[in-house]
PALOVO-396870 format. One line per field, with one value per atom (N, C-alpha, C, O): chain; atom name; x, y, z. Coordinates in steps of 0.001 Angstrom, whole numbers. Example, Ala and Ser with C-alpha at 12.3 -4.5 7.8 and 13.67 -1.06 7.14 Angstrom:
2
baza <- [A/A/A/A/A/A/A/A]
mardren <- [N/CA/C/O/N/CA/C/O]
u <- [13190/12300/13200/14236/12850/13670/12900/13409]
v <- [-5690/-4500/-3300/-3319/-2250/-1060/30/1138]
w <- [7800/7800/7800/8465/7080/7140/7870/8039]
***
This chain:
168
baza <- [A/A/A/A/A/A/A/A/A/A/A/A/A/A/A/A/A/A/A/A/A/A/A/A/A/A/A/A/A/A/A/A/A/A/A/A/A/A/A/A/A/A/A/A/A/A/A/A/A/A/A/A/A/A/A/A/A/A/A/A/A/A/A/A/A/A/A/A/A/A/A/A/A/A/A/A/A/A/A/A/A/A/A/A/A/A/A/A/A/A/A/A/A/A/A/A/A/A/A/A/A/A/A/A/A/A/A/A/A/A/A/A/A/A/A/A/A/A/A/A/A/A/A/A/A/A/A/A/A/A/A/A/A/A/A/A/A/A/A/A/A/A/A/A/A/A/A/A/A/A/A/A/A/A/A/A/A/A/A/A/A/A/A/A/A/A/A/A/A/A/A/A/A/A/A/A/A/A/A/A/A/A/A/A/A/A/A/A/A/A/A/A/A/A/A/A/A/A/A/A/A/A/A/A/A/A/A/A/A/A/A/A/A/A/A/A/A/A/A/A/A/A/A/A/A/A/A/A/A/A/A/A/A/A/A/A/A/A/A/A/A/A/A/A/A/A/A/A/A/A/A/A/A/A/A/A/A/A/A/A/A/A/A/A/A/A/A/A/A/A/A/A/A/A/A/A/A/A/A/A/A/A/A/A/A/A/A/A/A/A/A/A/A/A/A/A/A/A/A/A/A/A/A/A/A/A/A/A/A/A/A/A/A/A/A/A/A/A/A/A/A/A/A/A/A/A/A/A/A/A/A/A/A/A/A/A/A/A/A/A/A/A/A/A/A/A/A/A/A/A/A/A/A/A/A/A/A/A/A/A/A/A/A/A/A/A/A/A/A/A/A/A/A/A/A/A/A/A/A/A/A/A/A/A/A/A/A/A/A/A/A/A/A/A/A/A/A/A/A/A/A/A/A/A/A/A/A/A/A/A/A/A/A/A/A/A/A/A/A/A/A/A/A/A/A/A/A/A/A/A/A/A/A/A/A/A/A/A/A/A/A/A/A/A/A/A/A/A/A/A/A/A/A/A/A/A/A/A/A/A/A/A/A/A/A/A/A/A/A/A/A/A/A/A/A/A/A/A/A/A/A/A/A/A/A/A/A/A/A/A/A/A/A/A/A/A/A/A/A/A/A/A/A/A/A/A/A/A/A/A/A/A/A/A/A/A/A/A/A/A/A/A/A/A/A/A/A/A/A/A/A/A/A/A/A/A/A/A/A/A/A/A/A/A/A/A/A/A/A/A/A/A/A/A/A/A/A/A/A/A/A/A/A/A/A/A/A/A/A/A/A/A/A/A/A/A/A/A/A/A/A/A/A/A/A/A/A/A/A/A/A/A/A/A/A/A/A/A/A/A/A/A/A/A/A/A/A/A/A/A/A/A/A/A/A/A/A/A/A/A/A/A/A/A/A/A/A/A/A/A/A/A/A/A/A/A/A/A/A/A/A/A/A/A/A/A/A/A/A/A/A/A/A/A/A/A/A/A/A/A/A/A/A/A/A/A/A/A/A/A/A/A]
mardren <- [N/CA/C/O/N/CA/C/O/N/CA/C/O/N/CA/C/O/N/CA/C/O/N/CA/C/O/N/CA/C/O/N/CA/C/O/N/CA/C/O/N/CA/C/O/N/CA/C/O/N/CA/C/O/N/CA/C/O/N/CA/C/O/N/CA/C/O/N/CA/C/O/N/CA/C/O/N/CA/C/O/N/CA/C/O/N/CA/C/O/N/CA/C/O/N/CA/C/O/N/CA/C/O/N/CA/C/O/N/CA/C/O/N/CA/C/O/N/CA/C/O/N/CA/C/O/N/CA/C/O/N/CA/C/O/N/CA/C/O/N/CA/C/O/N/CA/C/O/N/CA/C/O/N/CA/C/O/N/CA/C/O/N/CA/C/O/N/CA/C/O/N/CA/C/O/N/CA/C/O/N/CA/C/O/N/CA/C/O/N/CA/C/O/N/CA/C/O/N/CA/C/O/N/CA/C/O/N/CA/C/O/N/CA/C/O/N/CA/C/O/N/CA/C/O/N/CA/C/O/N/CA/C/O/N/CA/C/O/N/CA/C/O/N/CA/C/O/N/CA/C/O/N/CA/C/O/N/CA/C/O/N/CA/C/O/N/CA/C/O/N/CA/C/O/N/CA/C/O/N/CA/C/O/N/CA/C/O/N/CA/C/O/N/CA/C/O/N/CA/C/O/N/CA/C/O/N/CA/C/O/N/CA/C/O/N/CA/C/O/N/CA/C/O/N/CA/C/O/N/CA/C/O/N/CA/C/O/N/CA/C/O/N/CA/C/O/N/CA/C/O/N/CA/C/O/N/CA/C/O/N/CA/C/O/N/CA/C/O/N/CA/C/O/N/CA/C/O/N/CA/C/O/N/CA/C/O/N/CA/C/O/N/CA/C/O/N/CA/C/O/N/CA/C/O/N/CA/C/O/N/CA/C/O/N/CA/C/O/N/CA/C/O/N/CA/C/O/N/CA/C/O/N/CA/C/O/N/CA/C/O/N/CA/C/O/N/CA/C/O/N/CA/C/O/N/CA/C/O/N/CA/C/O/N/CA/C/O/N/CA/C/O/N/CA/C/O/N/CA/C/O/N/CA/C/O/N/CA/C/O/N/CA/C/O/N/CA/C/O/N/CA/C/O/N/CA/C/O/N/CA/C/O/N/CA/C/O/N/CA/C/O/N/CA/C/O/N/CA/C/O/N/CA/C/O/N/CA/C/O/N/CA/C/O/N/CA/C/O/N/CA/C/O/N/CA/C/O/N/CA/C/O/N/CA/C/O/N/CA/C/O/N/CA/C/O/N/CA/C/O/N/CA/C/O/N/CA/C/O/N/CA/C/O/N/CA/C/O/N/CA/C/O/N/CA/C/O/N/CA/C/O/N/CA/C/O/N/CA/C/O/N/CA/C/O/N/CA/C/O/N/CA/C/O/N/CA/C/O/N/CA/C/O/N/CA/C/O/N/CA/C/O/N/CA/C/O/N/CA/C/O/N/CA/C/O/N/CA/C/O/N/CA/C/O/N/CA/C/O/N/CA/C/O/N/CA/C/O/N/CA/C/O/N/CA/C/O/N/CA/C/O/N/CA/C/O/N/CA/C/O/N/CA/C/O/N/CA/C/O/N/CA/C/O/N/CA/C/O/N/CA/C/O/N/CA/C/O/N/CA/C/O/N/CA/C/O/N/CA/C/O/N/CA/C/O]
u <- [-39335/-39761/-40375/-41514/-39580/-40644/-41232/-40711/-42627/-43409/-44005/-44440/-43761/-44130/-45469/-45668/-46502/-47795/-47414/-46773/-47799/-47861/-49437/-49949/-50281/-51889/-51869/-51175/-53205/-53659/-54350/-55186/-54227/-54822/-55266/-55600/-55248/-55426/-57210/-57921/-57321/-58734/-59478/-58945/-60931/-61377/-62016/-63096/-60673/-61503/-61011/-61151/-60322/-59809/-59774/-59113/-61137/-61055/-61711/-61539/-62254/-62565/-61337/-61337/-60405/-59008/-58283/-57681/-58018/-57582/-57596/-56766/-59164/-59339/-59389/-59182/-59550/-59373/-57805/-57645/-56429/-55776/-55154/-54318/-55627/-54820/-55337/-54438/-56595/-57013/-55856/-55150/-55658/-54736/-53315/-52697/-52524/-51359/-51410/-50357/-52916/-53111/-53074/-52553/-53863/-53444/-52328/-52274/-51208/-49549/-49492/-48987/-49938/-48896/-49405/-48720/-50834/-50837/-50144/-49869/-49859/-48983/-47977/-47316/-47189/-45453/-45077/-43858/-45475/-44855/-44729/-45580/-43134/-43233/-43407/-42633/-44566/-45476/-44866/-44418/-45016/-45054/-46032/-46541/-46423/-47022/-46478/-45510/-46857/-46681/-47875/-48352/-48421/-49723/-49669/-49041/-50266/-49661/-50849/-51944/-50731/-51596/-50984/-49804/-52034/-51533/-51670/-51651/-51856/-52320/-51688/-51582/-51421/-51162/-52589/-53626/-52586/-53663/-54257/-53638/-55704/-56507/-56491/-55579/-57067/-56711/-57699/-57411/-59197/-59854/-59609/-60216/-58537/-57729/-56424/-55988/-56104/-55064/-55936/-55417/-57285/-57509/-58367/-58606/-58678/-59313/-57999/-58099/-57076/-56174/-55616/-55261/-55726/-55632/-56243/-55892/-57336/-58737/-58890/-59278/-58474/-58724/-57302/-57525/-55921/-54789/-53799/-52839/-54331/-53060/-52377/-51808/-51998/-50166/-49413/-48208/-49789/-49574/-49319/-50220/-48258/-47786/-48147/-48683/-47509/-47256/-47036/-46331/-47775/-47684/-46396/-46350/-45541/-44153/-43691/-42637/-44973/-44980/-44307/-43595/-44637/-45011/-43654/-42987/-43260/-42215/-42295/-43383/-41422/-41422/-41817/-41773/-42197/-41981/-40806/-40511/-40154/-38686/-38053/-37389/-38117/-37598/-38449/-37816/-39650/-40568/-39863/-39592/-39324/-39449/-38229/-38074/-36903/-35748/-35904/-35104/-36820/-37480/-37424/-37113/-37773/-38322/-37427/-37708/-35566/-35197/-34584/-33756/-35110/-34534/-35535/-35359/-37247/-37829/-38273/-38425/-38654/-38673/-39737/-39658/-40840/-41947/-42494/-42503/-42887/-43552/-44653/-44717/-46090/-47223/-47707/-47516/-48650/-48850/-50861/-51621/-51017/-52796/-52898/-52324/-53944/-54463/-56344/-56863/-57227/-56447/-55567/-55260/-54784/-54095/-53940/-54268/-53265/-52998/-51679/-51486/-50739/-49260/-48609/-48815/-47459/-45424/-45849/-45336/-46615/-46194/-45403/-45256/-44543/-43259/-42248/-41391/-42296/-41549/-41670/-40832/-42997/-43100/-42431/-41281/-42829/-42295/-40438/-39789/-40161/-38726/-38316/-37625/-38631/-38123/-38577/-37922/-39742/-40244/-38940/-38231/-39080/-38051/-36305/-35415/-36026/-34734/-34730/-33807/-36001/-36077/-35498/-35005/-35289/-34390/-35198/-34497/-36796/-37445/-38664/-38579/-40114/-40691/-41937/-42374/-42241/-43427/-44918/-45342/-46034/-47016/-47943/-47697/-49288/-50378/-51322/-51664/-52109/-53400/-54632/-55212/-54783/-56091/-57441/-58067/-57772/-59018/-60184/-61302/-59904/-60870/-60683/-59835/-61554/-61779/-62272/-63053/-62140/-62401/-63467/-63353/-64812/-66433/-65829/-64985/-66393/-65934/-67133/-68208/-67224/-68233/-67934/-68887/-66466/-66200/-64754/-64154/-64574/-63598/-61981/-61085/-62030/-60618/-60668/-59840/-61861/-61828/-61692/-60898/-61933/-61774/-59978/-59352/-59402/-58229/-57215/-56205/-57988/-57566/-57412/-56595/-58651/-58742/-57671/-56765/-57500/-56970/-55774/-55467/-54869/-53660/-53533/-52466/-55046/-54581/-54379/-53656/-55414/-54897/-53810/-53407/-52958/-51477/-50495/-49842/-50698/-49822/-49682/-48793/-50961/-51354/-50896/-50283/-51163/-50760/-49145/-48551/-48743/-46771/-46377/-45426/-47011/-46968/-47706/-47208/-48425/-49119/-47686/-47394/-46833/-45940/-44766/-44152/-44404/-43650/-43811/-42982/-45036/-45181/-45200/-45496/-44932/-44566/-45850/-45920/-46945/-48293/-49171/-48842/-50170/-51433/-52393/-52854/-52875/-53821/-54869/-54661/-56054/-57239/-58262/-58633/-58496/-59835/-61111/-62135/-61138/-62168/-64028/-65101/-63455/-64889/-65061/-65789/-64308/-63912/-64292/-63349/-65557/-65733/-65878/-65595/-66282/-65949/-64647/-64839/-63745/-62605/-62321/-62627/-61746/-61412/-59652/-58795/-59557/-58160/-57559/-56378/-57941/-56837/-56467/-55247/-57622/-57749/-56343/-55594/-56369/-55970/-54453/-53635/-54161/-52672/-52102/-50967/-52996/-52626/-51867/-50731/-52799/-52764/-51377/-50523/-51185/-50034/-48720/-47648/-49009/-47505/-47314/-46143/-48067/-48195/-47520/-46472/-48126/-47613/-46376/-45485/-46114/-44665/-43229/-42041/-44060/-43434/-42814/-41626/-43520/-44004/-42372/-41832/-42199/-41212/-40138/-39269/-39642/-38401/-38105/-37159]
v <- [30948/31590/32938/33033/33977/35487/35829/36144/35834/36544/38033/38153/39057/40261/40504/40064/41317/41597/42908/43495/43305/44822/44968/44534/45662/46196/47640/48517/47534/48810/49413/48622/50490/50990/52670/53393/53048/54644/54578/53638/55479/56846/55010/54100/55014/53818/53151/52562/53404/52704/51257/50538/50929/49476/48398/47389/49321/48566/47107/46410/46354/44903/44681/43465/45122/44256/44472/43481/45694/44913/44304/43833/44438/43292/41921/41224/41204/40086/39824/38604/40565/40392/40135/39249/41030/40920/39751/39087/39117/37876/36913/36210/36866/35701/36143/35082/37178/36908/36623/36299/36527/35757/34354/33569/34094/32564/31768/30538/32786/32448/32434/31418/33414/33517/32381/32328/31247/30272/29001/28146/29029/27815/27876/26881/29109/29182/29740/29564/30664/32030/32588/32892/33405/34956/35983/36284/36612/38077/38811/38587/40043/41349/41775/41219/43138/44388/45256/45663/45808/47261/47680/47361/48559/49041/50551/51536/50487/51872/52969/52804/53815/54755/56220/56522/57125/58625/59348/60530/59085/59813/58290/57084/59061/58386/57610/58201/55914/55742/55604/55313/55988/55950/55468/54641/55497/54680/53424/52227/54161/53098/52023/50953/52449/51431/50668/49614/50959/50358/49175/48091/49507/48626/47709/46545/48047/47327/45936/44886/46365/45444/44289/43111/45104/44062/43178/42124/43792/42691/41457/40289/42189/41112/40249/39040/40601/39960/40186/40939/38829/38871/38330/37596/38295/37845/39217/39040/40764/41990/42055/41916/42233/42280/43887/44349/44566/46067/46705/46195/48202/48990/49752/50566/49812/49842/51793/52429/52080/53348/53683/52921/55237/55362/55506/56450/54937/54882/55593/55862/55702/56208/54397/53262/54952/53672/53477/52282/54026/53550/52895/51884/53204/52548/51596/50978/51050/49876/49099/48006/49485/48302/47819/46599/48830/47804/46763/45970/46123/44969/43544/42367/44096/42971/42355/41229/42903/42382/41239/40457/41256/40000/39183/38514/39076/38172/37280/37530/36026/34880/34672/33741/35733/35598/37189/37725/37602/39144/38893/38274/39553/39260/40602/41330/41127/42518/42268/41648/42850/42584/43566/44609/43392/44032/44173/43091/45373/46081/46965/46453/48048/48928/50191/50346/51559/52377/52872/52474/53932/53695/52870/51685/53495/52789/51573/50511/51427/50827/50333/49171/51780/51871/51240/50599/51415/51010/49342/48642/48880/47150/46941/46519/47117/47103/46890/45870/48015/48038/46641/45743/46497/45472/43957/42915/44205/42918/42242/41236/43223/42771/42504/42028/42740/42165/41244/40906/40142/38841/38596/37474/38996/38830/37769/37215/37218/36353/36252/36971/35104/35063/36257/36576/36699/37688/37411/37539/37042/36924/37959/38885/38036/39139/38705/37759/38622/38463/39319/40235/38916/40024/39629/38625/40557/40929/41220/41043/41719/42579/43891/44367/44773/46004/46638/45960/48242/48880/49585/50499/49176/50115/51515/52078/52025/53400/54529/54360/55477/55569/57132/57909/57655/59205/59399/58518/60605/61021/60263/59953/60115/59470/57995/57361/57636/55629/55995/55140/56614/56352/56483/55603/57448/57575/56062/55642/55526/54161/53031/52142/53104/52004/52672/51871/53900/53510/53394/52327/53545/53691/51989/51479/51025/49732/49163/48230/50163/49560/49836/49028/50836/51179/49822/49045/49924/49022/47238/46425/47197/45729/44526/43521/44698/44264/44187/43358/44908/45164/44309/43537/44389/43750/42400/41458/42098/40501/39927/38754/40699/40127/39628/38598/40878/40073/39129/38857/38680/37458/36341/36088/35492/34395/33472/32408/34058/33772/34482/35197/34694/35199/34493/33526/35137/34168/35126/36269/34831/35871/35232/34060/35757/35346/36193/35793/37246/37978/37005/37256/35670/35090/33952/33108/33782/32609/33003/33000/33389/33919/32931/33023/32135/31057/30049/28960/30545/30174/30931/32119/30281/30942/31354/30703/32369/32899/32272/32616/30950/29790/29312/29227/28598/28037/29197/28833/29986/31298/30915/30638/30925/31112/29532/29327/28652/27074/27272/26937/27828/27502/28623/28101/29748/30683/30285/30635/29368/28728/27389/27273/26435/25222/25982/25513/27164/27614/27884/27617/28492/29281/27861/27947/26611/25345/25379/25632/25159/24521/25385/24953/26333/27169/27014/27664/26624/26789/25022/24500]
w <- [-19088/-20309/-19966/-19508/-20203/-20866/-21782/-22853/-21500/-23029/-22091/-20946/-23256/-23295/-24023/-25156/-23241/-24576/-24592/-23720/-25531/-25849/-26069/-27101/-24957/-25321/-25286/-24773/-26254/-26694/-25317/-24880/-24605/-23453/-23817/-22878/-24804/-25208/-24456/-24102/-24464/-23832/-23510/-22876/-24277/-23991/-24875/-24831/-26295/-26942/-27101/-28090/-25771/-26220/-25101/-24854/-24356/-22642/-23230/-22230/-24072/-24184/-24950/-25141/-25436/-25509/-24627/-24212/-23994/-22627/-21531/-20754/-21640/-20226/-20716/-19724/-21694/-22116/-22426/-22396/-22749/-22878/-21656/-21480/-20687/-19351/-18874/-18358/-18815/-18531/-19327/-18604/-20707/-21400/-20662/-20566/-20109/-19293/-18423/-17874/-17544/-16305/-16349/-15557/-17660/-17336/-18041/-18026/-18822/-19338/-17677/-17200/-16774/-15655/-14521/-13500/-14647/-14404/-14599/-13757/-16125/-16465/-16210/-16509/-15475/-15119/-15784/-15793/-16720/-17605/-17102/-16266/-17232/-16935/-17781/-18690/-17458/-18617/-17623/-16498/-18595/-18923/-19616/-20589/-18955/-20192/-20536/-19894/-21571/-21962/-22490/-23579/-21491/-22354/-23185/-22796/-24084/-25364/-24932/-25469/-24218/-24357/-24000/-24178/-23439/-23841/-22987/-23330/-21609/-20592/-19361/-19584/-18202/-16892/-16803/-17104/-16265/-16794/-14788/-13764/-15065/-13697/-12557/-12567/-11344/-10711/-10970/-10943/-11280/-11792/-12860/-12884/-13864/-14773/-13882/-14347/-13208/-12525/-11668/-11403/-11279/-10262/-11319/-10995/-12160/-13515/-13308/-12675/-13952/-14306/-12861/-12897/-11880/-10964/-10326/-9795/-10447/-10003/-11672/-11646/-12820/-13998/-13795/-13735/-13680/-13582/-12799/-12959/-11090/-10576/-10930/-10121/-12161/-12511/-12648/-12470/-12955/-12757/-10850/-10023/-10634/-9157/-8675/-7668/-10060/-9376/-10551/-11422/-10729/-11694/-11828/-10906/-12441/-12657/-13061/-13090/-13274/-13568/-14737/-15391/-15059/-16863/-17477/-17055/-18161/-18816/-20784/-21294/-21286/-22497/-23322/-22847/-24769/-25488/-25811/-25795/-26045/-26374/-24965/-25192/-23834/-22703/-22296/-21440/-22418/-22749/-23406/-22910/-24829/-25705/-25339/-25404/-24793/-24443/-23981/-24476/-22941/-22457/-23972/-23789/-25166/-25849/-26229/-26640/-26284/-26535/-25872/-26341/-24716/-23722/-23301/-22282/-24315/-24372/-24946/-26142/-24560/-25160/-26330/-27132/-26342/-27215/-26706/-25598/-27922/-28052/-28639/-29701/-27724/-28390/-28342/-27368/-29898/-29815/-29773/-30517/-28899/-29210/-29850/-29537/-31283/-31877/-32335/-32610/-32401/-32677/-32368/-31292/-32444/-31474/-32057/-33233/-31081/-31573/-30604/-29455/-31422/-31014/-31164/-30903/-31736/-31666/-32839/-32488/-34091/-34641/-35340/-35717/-35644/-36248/-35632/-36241/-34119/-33340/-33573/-34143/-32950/-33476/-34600/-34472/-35633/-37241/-36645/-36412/-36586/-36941/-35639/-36119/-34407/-33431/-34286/-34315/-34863/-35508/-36570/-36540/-37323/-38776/-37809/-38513/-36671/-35833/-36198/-36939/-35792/-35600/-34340/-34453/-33255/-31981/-31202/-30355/-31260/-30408/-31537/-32533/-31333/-31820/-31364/-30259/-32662/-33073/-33020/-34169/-32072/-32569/-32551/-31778/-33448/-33452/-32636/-33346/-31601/-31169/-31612/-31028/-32448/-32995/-32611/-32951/-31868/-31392/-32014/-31531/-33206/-34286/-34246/-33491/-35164/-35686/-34836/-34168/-34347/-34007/-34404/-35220/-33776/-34364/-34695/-33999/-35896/-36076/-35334/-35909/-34372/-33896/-34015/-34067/-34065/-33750/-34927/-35544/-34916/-35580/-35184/-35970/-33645/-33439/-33927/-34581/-33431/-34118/-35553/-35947/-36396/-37644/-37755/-38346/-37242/-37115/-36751/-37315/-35588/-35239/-35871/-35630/-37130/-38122/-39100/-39329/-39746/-40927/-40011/-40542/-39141/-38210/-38438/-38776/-38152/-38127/-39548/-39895/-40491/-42204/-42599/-43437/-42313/-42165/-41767/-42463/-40499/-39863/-39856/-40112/-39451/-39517/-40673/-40314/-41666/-42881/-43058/-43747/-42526/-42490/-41230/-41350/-40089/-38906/-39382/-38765/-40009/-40208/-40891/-40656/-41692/-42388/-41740/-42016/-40419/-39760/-38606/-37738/-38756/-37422/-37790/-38958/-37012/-36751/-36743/-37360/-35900/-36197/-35949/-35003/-36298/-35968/-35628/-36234/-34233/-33646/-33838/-33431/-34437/-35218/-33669/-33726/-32875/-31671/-31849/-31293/-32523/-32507/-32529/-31980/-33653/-33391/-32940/-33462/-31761/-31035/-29712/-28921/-29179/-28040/-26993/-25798/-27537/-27044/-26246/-25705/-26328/-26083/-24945/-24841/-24087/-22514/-22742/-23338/-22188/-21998/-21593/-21539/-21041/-20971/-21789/-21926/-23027/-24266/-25151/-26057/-24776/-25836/-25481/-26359/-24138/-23661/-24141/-24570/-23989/-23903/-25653/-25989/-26398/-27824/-28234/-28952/-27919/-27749/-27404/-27897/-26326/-25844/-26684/-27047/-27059/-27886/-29216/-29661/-29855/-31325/-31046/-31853/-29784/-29532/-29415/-29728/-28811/-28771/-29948/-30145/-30616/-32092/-33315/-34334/-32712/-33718/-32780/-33360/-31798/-30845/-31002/-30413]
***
Protein backbone atom coordinates (compact mmCIF):
# COMPACT_ATOMS: atom_id res chain seq x y z
CA UNK A 1 0.00 0.00 0.00
CA UNK A 2 1.05 3.78 -0.94
CA UNK A 3 -0.28 6.66 0.91
CA UNK A 4 0.96 10.11 -0.07
CA UNK A 5 0.63 13.27 2.53
CA UNK A 6 0.69 16.42 1.09
CA UNK A 7 2.07 19.08 4.16
CA UNK A 8 1.97 22.50 4.50
CA UNK A 9 5.89 23.55 4.89
CA UNK A 10 5.72 27.47 3.70
CA UNK A 11 8.13 30.17 5.85
CA UNK A 12 7.08 28.89 9.51
CA UNK A 13 3.95 29.15 9.85
CA UNK A 14 3.23 25.51 9.78
CA UNK A 15 6.30 23.93 11.60
CA UNK A 16 3.63 22.17 14.40
CA UNK A 17 1.83 20.62 11.37
CA UNK A 18 4.60 19.45 10.06
CA UNK A 19 6.35 17.96 12.54
CA UNK A 20 3.40 16.07 13.79
CA UNK A 21 2.48 15.07 10.37
CA UNK A 22 5.84 13.74 9.59
CA UNK A 23 5.64 11.88 12.94
CA UNK A 24 1.96 10.22 11.58
CA UNK A 25 4.04 8.95 8.21
CA UNK A 26 6.52 7.62 10.54
CA UNK A 27 4.39 5.54 12.13
CA UNK A 28 2.14 4.54 8.50
CA UNK A 29 5.87 3.73 7.78
CA UNK A 30 5.97 1.43 11.03
CA UNK A 31 2.97 -0.59 10.24
CA UNK A 32 4.40 -1.50 6.60
CA UNK A 33 3.13 1.52 4.62
CA UNK A 34 4.71 2.96 1.96
CA UNK A 35 4.56 7.12 2.48
CA UNK A 36 5.48 9.73 0.67
CA UNK A 37 5.65 13.55 1.01
CA UNK A 38 5.08 16.43 -0.69
CA UNK A 39 5.68 19.34 1.25
CA UNK A 40 3.98 22.78 -0.29
CA UNK A 41 6.18 25.59 0.29
CA UNK A 42 8.12 28.53 -1.39
CA UNK A 43 11.64 28.60 -0.91
CA UNK A 44 14.39 25.53 -1.02
CA UNK A 45 13.71 24.40 2.38
CA UNK A 46 16.91 24.61 5.11
CA UNK A 47 19.19 22.52 6.10
CA UNK A 48 17.89 22.99 9.51
CA UNK A 49 14.31 21.85 8.06
CA UNK A 50 15.73 18.97 6.33
CA UNK A 51 17.38 17.74 9.46
CA UNK A 52 14.06 18.69 11.36
CA UNK A 53 12.32 16.10 9.29
CA UNK A 54 14.82 13.46 9.69
CA UNK A 55 15.48 13.31 13.15
CA UNK A 56 11.20 13.53 13.47
CA UNK A 57 10.78 10.74 10.47
CA UNK A 58 12.97 7.96 9.65
CA UNK A 59 10.53 6.62 7.32
CA UNK A 60 11.82 9.85 4.98
CA UNK A 61 15.08 7.94 3.56
CA UNK A 62 16.26 10.90 1.44
CA UNK A 63 15.28 14.36 0.36
CA UNK A 64 14.39 13.91 -3.26
CA UNK A 65 14.96 17.48 -4.11
CA UNK A 66 12.69 20.40 -5.24
CA UNK A 67 10.45 19.55 -7.71
CA UNK A 68 7.49 21.70 -9.31
CA UNK A 69 3.83 21.00 -7.98
CA UNK A 70 2.66 19.82 -10.96
CA UNK A 71 5.56 17.14 -11.19
CA UNK A 72 4.78 16.24 -7.37
CA UNK A 73 1.35 15.60 -7.95
CA UNK A 74 1.98 13.12 -10.95
CA UNK A 75 2.89 10.79 -8.00
CA UNK A 76 -0.91 10.81 -6.68
CA UNK A 77 -2.06 9.25 -9.29
CA UNK A 78 -0.44 5.94 -8.62
CA UNK A 79 -1.42 6.11 -4.92
CA UNK A 80 -3.32 4.08 -2.82
CA UNK A 81 -4.63 6.85 -0.36
CA UNK A 82 -3.90 10.77 -0.52
CA UNK A 83 -3.82 12.57 2.69
CA UNK A 84 -3.75 16.48 2.63
CA UNK A 85 -2.79 18.00 6.20
CA UNK A 86 -4.54 20.91 6.84
CA UNK A 87 -4.32 23.75 7.67
CA UNK A 88 -2.35 24.61 4.43
CA UNK A 89 -1.23 27.00 1.95
CA UNK A 90 -0.57 26.26 -1.93
CA UNK A 91 -1.87 24.12 -5.04
CA UNK A 92 -5.28 23.98 -3.76
CA UNK A 93 -6.64 24.18 -6.98
CA UNK A 94 -4.45 21.63 -7.90
CA UNK A 95 -5.89 19.19 -4.85
CA UNK A 96 -9.45 20.24 -5.88
CA UNK A 97 -9.15 19.36 -9.46
CA UNK A 98 -6.96 15.66 -8.59
CA UNK A 99 -9.64 15.28 -5.77
CA UNK A 100 -12.91 15.46 -7.96
CA UNK A 101 -10.74 12.42 -10.42
CA UNK A 102 -11.66 10.18 -7.76
CA UNK A 103 -8.49 8.07 -8.96
CA UNK A 104 -7.70 6.76 -5.01
CA UNK A 105 -9.19 7.63 -1.66
CA UNK A 106 -9.09 11.44 -0.44
CA UNK A 107 -8.58 12.16 3.15
CA UNK A 108 -8.23 15.75 5.14
CA UNK A 109 -6.11 15.63 8.35
CA UNK A 110 -6.94 18.76 9.93
CA UNK A 111 -4.85 20.15 12.31
CA UNK A 112 -6.71 23.40 13.01
CA UNK A 113 -6.61 27.13 12.23
CA UNK A 114 -3.92 29.11 11.69
CA UNK A 115 -3.40 31.98 14.75
CA UNK A 116 -3.78 35.11 12.74
CA UNK A 117 -0.73 37.04 14.06
CA UNK A 118 0.60 39.09 10.67
CA UNK A 119 -0.64 40.16 7.39
CA UNK A 120 0.46 36.79 5.57
CA UNK A 121 -1.51 34.42 8.26
CA UNK A 122 -4.49 36.34 7.59
CA UNK A 123 -3.87 35.61 3.93
CA UNK A 124 -3.50 31.82 4.97
CA UNK A 125 -6.86 31.66 6.70
CA UNK A 126 -9.04 33.20 4.22
CA UNK A 127 -6.78 30.89 1.40
CA UNK A 128 -8.12 28.01 3.94
CA UNK A 129 -11.91 29.56 3.95
CA UNK A 130 -11.58 29.40 0.18
CA UNK A 131 -10.43 26.05 -0.17
CA UNK A 132 -11.22 23.88 2.65
CA UNK A 133 -14.93 23.71 2.46
CA UNK A 134 -14.60 22.58 -1.48
CA UNK A 135 -11.82 20.14 -0.38
CA UNK A 136 -14.05 18.91 2.84
CA UNK A 137 -16.50 18.07 -0.04
CA UNK A 138 -14.31 16.03 -1.85
CA UNK A 139 -13.01 13.66 0.85
CA UNK A 140 -13.62 10.63 1.68
CA UNK A 141 -12.99 11.51 5.34
CA UNK A 142 -11.95 13.94 7.57
CA UNK A 143 -9.98 13.24 10.36
CA UNK A 144 -10.46 16.70 12.56
CA UNK A 145 -7.15 16.04 15.42
CA UNK A 146 -6.70 19.51 16.31
CA UNK A 147 -8.36 18.65 19.93
CA UNK A 148 -7.22 15.31 20.32
CA UNK A 149 -3.80 16.02 21.65
CA UNK A 150 -3.95 13.39 23.17
CA UNK A 151 -3.71 10.86 20.63
CA UNK A 152 -0.25 9.62 19.53
CA UNK A 153 0.67 9.62 15.81
CA UNK A 154 0.31 6.12 16.06
CA UNK A 155 -3.31 6.33 17.34
CA UNK A 156 -3.68 8.84 14.20
CA UNK A 157 -2.06 6.44 11.51
CA UNK A 158 -3.82 3.20 13.19
CA UNK A 159 -7.25 5.11 12.79
CA UNK A 160 -6.23 6.51 8.97
CA UNK A 161 -5.46 3.10 7.71
CA UNK A 162 -8.60 1.30 9.66
CA UNK A 163 -10.91 4.32 7.81
CA UNK A 164 -8.91 3.74 4.60
CA UNK A 165 -9.82 -0.30 5.26
CA UNK A 166 -13.13 0.53 5.84
CA UNK A 167 -13.88 2.12 2.05
CA UNK A 168 -11.65 -0.49 -0.06
Amino acid sequence: MRVIHIIPSAFGYFDDIRSRAFSILNAQHELGVEVEAITLQYESPSRSVRQEVEESSPAVHSYQGDATVGEAFLHLDDSDLVILHASFFGAGGKVLRWAKKGKAPFFIVYHGQIVVTDFYSLIIKIYNWYYLPRLSRQADYILDIQGENGLSARDIAEKAMSLYNSLV
